[in-house]
Structure formats: structure tokens, C-alpha cells
N, CA, C and O of each residue as an XYZ file, in Angstrom:
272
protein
N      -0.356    -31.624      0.341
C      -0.196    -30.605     -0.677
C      -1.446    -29.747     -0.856
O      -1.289    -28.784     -1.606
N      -2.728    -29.914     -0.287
C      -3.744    -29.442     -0.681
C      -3.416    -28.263      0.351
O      -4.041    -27.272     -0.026
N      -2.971    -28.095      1.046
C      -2.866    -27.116      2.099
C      -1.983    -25.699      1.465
O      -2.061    -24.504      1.753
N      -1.020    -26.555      0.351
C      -0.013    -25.294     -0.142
C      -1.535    -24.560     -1.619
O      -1.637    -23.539     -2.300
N      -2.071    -25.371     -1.497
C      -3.065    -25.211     -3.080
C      -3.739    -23.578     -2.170
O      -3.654    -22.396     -2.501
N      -4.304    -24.169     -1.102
C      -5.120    -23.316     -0.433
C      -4.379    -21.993      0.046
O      -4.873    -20.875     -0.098
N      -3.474    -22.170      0.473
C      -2.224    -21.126      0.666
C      -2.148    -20.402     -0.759
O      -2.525    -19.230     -0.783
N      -1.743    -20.925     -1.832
C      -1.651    -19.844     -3.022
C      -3.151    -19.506     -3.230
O      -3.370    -18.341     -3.562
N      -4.035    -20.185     -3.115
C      -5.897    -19.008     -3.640
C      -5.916    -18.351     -2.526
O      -6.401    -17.233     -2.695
N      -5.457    -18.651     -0.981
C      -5.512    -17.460     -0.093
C      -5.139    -16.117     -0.365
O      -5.732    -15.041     -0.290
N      -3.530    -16.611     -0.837
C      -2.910    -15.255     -0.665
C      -3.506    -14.032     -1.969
O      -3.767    -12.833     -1.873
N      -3.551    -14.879     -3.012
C      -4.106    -14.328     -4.048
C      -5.516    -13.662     -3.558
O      -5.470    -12.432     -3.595
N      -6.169    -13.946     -3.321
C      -7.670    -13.814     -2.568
C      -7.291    -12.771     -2.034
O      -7.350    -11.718     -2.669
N      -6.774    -12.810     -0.638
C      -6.699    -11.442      0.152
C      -5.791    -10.696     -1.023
O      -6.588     -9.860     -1.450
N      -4.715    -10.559     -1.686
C      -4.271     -9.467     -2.343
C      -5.019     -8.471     -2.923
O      -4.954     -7.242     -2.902
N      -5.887     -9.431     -3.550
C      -7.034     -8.930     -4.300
C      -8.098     -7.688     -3.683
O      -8.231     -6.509     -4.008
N      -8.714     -8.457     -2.740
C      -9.526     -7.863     -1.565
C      -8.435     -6.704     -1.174
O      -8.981     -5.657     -0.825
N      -6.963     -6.679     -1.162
C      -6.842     -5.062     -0.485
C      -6.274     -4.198     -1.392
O      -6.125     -2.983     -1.262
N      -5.921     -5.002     -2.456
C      -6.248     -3.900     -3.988
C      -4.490     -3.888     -4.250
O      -3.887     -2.980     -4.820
N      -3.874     -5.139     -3.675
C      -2.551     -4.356     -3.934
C      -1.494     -5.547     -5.228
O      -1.425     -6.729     -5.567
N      -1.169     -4.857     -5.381
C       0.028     -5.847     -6.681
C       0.846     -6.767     -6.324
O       1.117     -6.858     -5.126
N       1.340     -7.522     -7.114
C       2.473     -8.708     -6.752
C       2.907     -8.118     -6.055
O       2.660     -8.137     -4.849
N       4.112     -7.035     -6.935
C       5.377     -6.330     -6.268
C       4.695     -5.567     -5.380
O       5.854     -5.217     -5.158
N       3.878     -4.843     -4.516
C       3.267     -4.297     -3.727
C       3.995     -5.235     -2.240
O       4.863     -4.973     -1.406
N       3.158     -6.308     -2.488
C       3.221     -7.367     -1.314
C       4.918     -8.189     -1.476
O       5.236     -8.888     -0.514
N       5.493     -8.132     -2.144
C       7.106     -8.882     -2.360
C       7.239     -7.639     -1.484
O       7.056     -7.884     -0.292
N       7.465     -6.584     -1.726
C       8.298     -5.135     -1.150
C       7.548     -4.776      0.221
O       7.881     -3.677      0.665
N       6.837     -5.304      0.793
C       6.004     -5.433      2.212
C       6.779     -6.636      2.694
O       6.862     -6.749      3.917
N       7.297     -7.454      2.027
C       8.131     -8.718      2.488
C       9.565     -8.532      2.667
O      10.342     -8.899      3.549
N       9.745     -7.686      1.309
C      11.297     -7.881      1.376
C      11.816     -8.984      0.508
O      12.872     -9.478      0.902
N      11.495     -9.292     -0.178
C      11.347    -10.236     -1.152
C      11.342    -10.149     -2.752
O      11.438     -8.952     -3.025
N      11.296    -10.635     -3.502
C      11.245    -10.398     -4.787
C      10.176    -10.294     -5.676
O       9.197    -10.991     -5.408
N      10.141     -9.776     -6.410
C       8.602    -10.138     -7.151
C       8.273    -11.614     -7.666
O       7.099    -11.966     -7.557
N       9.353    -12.676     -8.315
C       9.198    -13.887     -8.589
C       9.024    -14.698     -7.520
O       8.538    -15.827     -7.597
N       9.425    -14.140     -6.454
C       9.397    -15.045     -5.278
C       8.021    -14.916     -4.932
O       7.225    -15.736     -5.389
N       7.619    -13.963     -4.159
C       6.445    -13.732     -4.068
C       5.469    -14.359     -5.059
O       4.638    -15.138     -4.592
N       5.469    -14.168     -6.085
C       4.503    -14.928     -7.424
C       4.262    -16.774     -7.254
O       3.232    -17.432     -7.403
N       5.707    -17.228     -6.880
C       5.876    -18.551     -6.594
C       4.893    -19.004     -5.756
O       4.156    -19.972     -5.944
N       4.930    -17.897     -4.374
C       3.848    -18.408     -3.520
C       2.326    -18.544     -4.330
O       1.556    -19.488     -4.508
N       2.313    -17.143     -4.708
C       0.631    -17.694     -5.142
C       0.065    -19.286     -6.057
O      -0.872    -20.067     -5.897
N       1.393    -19.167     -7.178
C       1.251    -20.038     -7.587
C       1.483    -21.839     -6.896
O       1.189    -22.864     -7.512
N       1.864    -21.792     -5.999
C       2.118    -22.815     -5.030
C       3.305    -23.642     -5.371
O       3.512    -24.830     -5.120
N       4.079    -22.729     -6.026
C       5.172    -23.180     -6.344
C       6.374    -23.835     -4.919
O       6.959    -24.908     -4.770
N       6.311    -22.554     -4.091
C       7.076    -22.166     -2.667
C       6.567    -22.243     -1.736
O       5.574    -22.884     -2.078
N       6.425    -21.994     -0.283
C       6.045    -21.410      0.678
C       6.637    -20.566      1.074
O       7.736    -20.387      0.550
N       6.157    -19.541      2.303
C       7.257    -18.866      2.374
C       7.799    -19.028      3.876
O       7.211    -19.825      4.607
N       8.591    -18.507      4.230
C       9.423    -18.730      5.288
C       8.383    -18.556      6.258
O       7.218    -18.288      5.967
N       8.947    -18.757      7.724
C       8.095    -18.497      8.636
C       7.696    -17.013      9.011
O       6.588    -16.614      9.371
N       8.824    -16.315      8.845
C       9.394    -14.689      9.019
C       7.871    -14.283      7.899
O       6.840    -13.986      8.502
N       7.848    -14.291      6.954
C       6.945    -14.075      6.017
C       5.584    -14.637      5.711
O       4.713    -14.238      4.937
N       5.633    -15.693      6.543
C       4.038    -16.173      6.985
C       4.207    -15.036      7.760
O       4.567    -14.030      7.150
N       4.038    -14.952      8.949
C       4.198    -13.845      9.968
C       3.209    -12.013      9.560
O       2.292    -11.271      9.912
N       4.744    -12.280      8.230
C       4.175    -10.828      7.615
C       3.090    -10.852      7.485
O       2.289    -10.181      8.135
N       2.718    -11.971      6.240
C       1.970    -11.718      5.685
C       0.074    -11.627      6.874
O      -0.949    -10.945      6.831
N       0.459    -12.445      7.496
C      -0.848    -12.289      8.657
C      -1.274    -10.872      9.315
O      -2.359    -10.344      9.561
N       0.204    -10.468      9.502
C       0.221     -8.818      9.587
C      -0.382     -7.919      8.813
O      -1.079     -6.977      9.190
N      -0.021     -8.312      7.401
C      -0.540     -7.010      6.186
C      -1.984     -7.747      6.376
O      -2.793     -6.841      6.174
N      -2.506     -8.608      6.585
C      -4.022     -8.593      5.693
C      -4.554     -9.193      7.460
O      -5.759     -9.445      7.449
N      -4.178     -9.335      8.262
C      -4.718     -8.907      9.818
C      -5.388    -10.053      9.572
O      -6.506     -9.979      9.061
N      -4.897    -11.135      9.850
C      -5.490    -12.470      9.341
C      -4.537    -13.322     10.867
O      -3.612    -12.717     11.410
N      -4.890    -14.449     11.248
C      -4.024    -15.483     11.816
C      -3.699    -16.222     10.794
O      -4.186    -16.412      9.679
N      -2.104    -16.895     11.801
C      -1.591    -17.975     10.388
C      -2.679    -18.819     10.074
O      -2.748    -18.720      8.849
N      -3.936    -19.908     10.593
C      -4.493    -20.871     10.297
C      -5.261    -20.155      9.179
O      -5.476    -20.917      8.237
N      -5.762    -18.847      8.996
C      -6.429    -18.625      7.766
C      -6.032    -18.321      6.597
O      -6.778    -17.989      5.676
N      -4.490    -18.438      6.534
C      -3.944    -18.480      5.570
C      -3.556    -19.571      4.651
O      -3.231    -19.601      3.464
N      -3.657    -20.220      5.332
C      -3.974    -21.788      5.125
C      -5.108    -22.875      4.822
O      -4.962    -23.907      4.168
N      -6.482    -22.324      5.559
C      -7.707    -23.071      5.473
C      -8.610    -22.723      4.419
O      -8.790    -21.546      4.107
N      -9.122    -23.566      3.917
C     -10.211    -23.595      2.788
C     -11.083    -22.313      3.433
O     -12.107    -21.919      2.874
């Protein structure tokens, strides 16, 4: 579980760093705004399709979305 902990301060982290909003990044997904939120909060993960994305929008590999 420490891995999903690190996954929600990631994503939050980079959002931050590129200046953009919940719903910013849900609607780059295709996704919802609660959904999206879930992730940060480590409620969810997200699909693989949307790991994917998300490595895309912030030009990251999957392992750094993940690692301390």
C-alpha cells in the first residue's frame, strides 16, 4: 500500500508543478473529476490506459509515478 500512498503525493506533486486543476487533468483523462480526486487521495488507482496518460501529460515513466 505504500506504493498507492506515493502514487497519490506523486500525482498531486506533478499537478502542481504544471499548474493545472483536478478537472484540468480528469478531462486530459477522460474521466471524472471525483475519480480523478480518488487517485490523489489514494483512494483508487487508475487503470492502466490512464497510468499511460498520465506519464504522457507530465513526460514522466510509469516507475516515477510510483517511486518515493
Amino acid at each position: 500500500m505504500k506504493e498507492l500512498y506515493n502514487l497519490a503525493e506523486n500525482l498531486k506533486a506533478l499537478r502542481e508543478q504544471y499548474g493545472y486543476t483536478l478537472k484540468d487533468v480528469a478531462k486530459q483523462l477522460g474521466i471524472t473529476y471525483q475519480s480523478y480526486h480518488a487517485y490523489e487521495r489514494g483512494l483508487t488507482v487508475p487503470t492502466l490506459q490512464n497510468f499511460i496518460k498520465l506519464a504522457k501529460l507530465y513526460d514522466v515513466s510509469l516507475d516515477d509515478l510510483i517511486e518515493e
